[in-house]
Structures are given as structure tokens and as C-alpha cells.
C-alpha positions in Angstrom: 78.3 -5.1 161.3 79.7 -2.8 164.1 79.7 0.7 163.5 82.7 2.6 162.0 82.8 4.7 165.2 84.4 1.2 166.5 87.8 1.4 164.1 91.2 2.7 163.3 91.0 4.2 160.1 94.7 5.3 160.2 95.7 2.1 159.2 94.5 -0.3 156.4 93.2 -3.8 157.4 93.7 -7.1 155.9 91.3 -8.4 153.9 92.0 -11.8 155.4 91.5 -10.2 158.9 88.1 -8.4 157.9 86.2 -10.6 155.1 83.4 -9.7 152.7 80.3 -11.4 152.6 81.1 -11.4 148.6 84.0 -13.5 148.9 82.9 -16.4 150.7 80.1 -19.0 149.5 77.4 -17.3 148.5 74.5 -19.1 145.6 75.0 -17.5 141.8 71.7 -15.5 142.2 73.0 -13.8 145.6 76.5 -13.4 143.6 74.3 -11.5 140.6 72.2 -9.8 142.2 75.0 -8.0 144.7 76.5 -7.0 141.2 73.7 -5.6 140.0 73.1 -3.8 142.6 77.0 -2.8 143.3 76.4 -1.0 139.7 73.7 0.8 141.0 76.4 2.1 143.7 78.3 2.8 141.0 76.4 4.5 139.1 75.1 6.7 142.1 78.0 7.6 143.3 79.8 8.3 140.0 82.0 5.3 140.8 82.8 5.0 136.8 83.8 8.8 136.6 87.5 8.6 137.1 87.9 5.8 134.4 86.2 7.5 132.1 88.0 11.1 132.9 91.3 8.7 132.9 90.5 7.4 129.6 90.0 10.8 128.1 93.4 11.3 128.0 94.0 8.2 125.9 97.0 9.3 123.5 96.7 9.8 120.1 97.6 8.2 117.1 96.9 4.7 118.5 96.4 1.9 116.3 92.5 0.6 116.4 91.0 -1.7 117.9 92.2 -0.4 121.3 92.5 -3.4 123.4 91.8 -2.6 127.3 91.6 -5.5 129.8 89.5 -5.1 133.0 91.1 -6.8 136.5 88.4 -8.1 138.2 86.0 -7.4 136.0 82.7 -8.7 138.0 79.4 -8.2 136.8 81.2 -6.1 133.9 79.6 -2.7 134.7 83.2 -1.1 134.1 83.6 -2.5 130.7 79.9 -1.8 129.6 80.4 2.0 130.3 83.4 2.2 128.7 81.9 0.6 125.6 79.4 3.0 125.4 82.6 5.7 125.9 84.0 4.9 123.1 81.2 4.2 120.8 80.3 7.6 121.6 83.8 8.8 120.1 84.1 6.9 117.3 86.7 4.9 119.1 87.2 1.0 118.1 87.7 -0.8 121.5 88.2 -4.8 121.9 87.3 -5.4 125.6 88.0 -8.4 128.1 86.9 -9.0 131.1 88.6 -11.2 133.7 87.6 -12.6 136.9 88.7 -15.1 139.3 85.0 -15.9 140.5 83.4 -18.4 137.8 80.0 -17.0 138.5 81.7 -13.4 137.5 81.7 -14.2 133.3 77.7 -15.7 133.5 76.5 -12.9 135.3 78.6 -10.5 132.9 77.1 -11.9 130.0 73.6 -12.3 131.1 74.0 -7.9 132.6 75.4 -7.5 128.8 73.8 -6.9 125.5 75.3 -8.9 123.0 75.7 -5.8 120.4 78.5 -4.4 123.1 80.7 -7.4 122.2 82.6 -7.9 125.3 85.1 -11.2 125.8 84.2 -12.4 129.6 87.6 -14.6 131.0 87.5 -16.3 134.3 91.0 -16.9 135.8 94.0 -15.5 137.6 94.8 -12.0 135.7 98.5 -12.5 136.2 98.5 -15.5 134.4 96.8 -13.9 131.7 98.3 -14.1 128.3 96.4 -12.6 125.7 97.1 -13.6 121.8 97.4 -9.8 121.1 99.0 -6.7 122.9 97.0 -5.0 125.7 97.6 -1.2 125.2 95.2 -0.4 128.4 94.8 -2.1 131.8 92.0 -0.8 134.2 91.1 -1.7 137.6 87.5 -0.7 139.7 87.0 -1.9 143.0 89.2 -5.0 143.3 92.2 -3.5 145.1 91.2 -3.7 148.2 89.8 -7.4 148.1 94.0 -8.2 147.7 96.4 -8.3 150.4 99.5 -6.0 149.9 101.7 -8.3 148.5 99.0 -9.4 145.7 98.6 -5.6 145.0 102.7 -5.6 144.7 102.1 -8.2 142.1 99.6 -6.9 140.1 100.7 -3.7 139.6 104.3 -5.4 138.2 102.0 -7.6 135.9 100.2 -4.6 134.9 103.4 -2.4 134.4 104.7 -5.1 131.9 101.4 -5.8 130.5 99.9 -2.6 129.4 101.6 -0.9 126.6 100.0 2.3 127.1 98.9 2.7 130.2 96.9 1.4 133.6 94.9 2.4 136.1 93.6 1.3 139.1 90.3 2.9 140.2 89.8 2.2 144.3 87.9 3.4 147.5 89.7 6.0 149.7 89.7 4.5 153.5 87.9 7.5 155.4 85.8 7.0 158.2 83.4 10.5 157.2 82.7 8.3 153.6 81.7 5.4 155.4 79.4 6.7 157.4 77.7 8.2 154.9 77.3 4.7 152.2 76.4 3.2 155.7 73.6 5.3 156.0 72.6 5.6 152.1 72.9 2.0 152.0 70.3 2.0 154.6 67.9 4.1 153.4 67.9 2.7 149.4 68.5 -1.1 151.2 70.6 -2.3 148.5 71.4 -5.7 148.5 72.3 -7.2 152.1 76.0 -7.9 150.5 76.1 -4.4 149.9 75.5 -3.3 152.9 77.6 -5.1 154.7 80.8 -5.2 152.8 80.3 -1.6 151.7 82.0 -0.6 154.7 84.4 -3.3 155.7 86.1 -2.3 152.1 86.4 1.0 153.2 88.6 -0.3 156.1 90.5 -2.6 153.7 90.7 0.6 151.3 93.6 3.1 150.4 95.0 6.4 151.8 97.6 8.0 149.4 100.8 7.3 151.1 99.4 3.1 151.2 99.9 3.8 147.5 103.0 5.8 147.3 104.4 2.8 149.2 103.0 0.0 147.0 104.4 1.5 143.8 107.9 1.7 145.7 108.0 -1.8 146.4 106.6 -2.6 143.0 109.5 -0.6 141.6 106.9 1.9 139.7 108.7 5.3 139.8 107.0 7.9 141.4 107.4 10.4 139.2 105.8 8.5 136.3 102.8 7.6 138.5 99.3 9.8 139.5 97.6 9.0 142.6 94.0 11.2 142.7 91.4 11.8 144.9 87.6 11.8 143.4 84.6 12.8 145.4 82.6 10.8 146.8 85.4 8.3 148.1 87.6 7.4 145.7 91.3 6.9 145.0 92.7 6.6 141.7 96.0 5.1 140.8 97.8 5.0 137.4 100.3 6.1 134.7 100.6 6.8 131.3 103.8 5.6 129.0 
């Protein structure tokens, strides 16, 4: 890939326009392998954090099992940490998973120890109808795979899905950040996916006002929304009811 020096990060690009190595045809061991090592990332670079700071405001007084639905759940690192979350609390959880790629629910499952109990769904999130109420929807890292009008849609399905709240958990587009995974990514040599489409998403990612003018044309008031910045790189989007 050319080097960041190359691009206009004042402007996001389509992911149609810039593709990911992830998103095209790739064998189910390359596909599992760059999610295992995209948790590693993750884990590194405190990637989970914001979720998990997120979720620590949960309200109280909810009625157990909490039911939280991941968006693009992938190899199900999200979902795992927050299991452990709320075991740690004494808080009951029922956890989905739900993916478009059909490799995404086997690699899920074979990343996940049974005990954690963790439903893996492959499918179109929007045309997800669960039997029960969803009280929290989360997002990590999927954003900025979506063109703007597929993040326009989600984030209506997720208004009218979630009872108690959403979030959206995303890369801030910033040419300093990408340098710097460029060059970690180097020197740990994750996996070759990694490397490359580490910083292609940052140019598909997110500055602030790309979100303050996706929640106005998803008709998400302001006021009722948070859009925060975590170090390193991210940019977290979400609200509370």
C-alpha cells in the first residue's frame, strides 16, 4: 500500500473507492486468522475500552438477562470481553452476534469457549428480528466498511431497535494514527490483512462532524447523542434512552 503521506485525510473515502483485503475472497483460515490477529490489535491498543467504559453506565433497575446484540460481530472478540464484563459484576447478559460474512459465526465459535454462551447469527443486521427485546445495541469496527447511506440506515435500525441504548465504537480518520499502526503493524507483522487494511480504514474512518452529519440525516437528535474521542484512534458514537 502507498503511504499515508499520499492522501487527503480531510475528507472520508468510500469504501467502495478504497477496498479491504478483508472484504474480498479470501479462504476461511486467512478470514480467521486476520480475526485473531485483529483481537490482538484490539487488545493492544485498548480497542474494547470505550465499550466497556460505555457499558458502565448501563442504567439501573434493568430487568435480567440484559440482551445486547453486536453489529458485525466478526471473530466475536467484542462479545467475549463483554461477557467476561459482566460476569465480573454479577450481571446476567444474553449475547448475539451477527455477521454478514458466513465464515464470521465458525470462526466466532471455534475463538469461543463454550461456558461464555454466546448465540453467533450470520445475516443482514437490519433484517434482524430477534424473538425477544434488545435493550443494548453495540457496534466495533464495522462502520467504516459501510458506505454513508448504509450507516444512515443502521443507525435508524439501531434507534428503533435498542431499547436502552447503542453505540457505535469506530476508528477516528487521522493521518498521525495511521502512521503510527503502519509502523507497529510492521514491526509486530500482524497478519498481512492487517497490515494492509489497517490503514485504508483509517481513510474510510470518522472525524466528528462525519458523525454529527450522519445522525442528522438519520433524524437522531443531537442533543440526545455523544460522539467521543479515545486515545489511541478512536471515535465513539452513541446514546442512552
Amino acid at each position: 500500500m502507498s503511504s499515508s503521506a499520499e492522501f487527503d485525510f480531510s475528507q472520508r473515502v468510500s469504501p467502495r473507492d478504497l477496498p479491504e483485503l478483508m472484504d474480498g475472497e479470501c479462504s476461511y483460515e486467512e478470514f480467521r486468522d486476520c480475526l485473531h490477529s485483529l483481537e490482538q490489535v484490539n487488545r493492544w491498543l485498548l480497542g474494547y475500552r470505550p465499550t466497556l467504559a460505555w457499558l458502565e453506565r448501563l442504567p439501573r433497575g434493568l430487568s435480567h438477562p440484559i440482551c445486547i446484540v453486536d453489529v458485525g460481530s466478526g471473530g466475536g472478540g467484542l462479545l467475549r470481553q463483554i461477557a467476561r464484563w459482566a460476569r465480573q459484576r454479577g450481571i446476567a447478559v444474553q449475547l448475539t452476534g451477527i455477521d454478514l460474512s458466513p465464515y464470521a459465526a465458525r470462526a466466532a465459535a471455534e475463538l469461543t469457549r463454550e461456558e461464555l454462551e454466546i448465540a453467533w447469527v450470520t445475516g443482514d443486521a437490519l433484517e434482524y428480528r430477534p424473538k425477544k427485546p434488545v435493550d443494548i445495541v453495540v457496534s466495533s469496527l464495522t462502520a467504516h466498511h459501510l458506505e454513508n447511506e448504509q450507516i444512515t440506515a443502521l443507525l435508524r435500525w439501531m434507534e428503533a431497535t435498542a431499547q436502552v441504548g447503542w453505540l457505535i465504537n469506530d476508528l477516528e480518520r487521522s493521518e498521525r494514527t495511521c502512521r503510527l499502526f503502519a509502523w507497529l503493524a510492521g514491526v509486530v507483522r500482524w497478519h498481512p490483512f492487517v497490515r494492509h487494511d489497517g490503514p485504508v480504514s483509517f481513510r474510510r474512518a470518522f472525524r466528528e462532524e462525519d458523525w454529527v452529519r450522519l445522525l442528522a440525516t438519520a433524524e437522531i437528535s443531537l442533543e440526545s447523542a455523544t460522539v467521543e474521542h479515545w486515545r489511541p484512534g478512536r471515535l465513539c458514537v452513541g446514546r442512552w434512552k
